[in-house]
N, C-alpha and C positions, 0 to 999 in steps of 0.2 A: 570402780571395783570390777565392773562387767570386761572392762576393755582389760586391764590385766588379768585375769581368769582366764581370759580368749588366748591372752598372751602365751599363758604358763601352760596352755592344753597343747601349743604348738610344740612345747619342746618334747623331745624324744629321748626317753629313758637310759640311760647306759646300761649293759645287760651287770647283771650282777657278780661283782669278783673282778668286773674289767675297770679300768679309768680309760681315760680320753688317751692317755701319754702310751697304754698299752693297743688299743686300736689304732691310731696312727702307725705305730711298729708295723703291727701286724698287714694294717693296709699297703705299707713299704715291701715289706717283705713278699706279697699277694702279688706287685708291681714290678718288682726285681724279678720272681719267678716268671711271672707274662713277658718280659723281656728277655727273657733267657731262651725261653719257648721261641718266641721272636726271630731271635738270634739263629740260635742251630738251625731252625726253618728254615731260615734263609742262607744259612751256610750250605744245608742241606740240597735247596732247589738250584742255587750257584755252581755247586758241583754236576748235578744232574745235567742244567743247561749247556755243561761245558762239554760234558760228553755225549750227548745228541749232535752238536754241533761238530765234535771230531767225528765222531761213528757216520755223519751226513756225506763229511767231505771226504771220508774212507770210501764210501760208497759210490760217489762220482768218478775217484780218480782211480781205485786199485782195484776192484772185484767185478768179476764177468756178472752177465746179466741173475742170473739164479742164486748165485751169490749176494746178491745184492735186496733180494727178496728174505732172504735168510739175514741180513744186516736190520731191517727194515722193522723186522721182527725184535730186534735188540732195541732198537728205537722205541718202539711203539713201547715194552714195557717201561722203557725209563723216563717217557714222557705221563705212561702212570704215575709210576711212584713221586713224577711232577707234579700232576693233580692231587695224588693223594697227599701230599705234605700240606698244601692249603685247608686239610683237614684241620676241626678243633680238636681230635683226637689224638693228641701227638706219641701217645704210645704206638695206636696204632700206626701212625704214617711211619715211625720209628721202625717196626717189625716188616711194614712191607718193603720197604726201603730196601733193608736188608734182604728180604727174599730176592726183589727183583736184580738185586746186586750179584745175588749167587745164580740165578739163572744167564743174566750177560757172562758173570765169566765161565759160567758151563759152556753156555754157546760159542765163547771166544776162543778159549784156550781149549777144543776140541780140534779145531783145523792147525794145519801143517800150511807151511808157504817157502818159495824158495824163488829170488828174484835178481836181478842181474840188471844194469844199464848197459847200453849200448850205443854207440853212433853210426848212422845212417853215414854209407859211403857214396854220394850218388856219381851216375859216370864211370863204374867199377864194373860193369855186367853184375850178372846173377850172383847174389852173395844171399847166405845165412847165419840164421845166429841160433842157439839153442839152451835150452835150461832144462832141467831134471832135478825130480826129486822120487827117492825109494825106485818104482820100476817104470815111473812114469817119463816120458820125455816129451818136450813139446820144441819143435822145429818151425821156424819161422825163415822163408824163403823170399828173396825180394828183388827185386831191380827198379832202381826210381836215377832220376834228374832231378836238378836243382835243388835248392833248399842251401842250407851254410852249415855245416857240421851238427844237425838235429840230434838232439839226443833223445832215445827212446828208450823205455823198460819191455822187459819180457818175464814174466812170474807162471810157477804151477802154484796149484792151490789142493792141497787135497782137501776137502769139506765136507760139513754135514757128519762131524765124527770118523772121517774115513769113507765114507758112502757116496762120496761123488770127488771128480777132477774136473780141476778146471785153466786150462791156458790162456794166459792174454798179454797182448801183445800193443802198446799204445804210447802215444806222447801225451804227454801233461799238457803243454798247450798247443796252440795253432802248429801246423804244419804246413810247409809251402813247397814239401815233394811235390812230384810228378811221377809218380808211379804207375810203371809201365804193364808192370803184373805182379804179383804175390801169391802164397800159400802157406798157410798154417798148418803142419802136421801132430797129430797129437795120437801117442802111440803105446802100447802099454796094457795089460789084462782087462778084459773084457771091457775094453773102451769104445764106448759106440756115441759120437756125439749127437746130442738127441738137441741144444740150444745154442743159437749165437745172438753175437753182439756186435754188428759192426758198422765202425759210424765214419761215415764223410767228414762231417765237424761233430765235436766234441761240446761245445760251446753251447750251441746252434740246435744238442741234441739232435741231429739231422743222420739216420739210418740210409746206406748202402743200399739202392734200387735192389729188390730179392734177381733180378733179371742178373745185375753184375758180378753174381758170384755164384758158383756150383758148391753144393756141401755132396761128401759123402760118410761113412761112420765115420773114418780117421781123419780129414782133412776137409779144409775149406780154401777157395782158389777162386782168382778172379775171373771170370769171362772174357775170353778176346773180341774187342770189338765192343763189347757192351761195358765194360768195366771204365765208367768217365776218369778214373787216375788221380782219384784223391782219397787219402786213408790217414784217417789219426787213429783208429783204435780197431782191433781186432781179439774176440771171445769167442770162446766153447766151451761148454760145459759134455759132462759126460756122467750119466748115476753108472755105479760100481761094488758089485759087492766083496765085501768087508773080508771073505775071506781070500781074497787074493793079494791083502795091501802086505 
């Protein structure tokens, strides 16, 4: 009698007004919802991840260096709204999500761009090439050897909502010119270039000795003599106010 007593104290009451057949439900139902949560979560962090990863490789291959600080910024919030979605909160990762959605495309669809390819003629003498956007114009001046029909871009950037320009001037990958000089002209209301960007290798990450090139407000140019003749990528930025655009 004692060992059943012991038995009968183990079992646990049903709440009253429920059966077993309606907790089961309920517990399914508790279960679908968790997986649902689950689900968008991870729909949620999959989109997120996807556009970190394009905004990254935007940032290596198209935008001058300040630019690119300004990208950096777009990043960092959507790798929040990354962290916050692994929240158990999922209203809230739901509403920040959305905030941080509306500040990337504030920051995004604030800049103006205008960009162009080109091929490198080498053996041609002194050739340029140029792009313009509103009153801006940015001029690219070169004379190179070798290489096999390179193709290169050339883009303005107006940013930062109108409050700064920016020209640049690069190949995507390796280049095997031999460039004998060059000069970026960048020209246009109260343009005064205050940042550059200019890389030997791209790859390599690897920056233009500051010896090999002279900057003045409008233009930047190679050094004779000091300039070693190899260039994948050339940037300037310039701040600008708003009411000249």
């Amino acid at each position: 009698m004692d060992a059943i007593a012991q038995k009968d104290s183990n079992i646990v009451p049903l709440p009253i007004g429920k059966s077993s057949e309606h907790l089961e439900e309920e517990e399914e139902e508790e279960d679908e919802e968790e997986c649902e949560v689950k689900r968008k979560r991870k729909v949620i962090q999959t989109m997120i991840q996807t556009l970190i990863s394009w905004m990254k490789e935007t940032q290596m291959m198209r935008q001058a260096r300040t630019d690119l600080k300004r990208q950096g910024m777009r990043v960092k919030l959507l790798q929040w709204a990354y962290m916050i979605t692994q929240s158990k909160t999922s209203k809230m990762s739901s509403y920040f999500c959305l905030i941080c959605f509306a500040c990337v495309f504030v920051l995004t669809y604030g800049d103006e761009r205008t960009d162009d390819t080109f091929f490198v003629k080498p053996g041609a003498g002194s050739l340029s090439v140029q792009a313009e956007l509103k009153n801006y114009q940015c001029k690219f001046i070169y004379t190179a050897q070798g290489g096999t029909h390179e193709e290169w871009m050339i883009a303005v950037d107006l940013i930062d909502n109108g409050g700064a320009v920016a020209c640049t001037v690069e190949r995507n990958s390796a280049s095997y010119l031999f460039f004998q000089e060059f000069k970026m002209e960048l020209t246009g209301p109260l343009v005064s270039i205050t940042e550059v960007d200019v890389k030997n290798s791209k790859r390599d990450n690897l920056n233009l000795g500051k010896e090999e090139y002279k900057l003045t407000a409008n233009s930047i140019s190679s050094v004779t003599g000091k300039f070693k003749n190899h260039l994948e990528k050339v940037a300037v930025y310039s701040p600008l106010s708003r009411d000249d655009l």
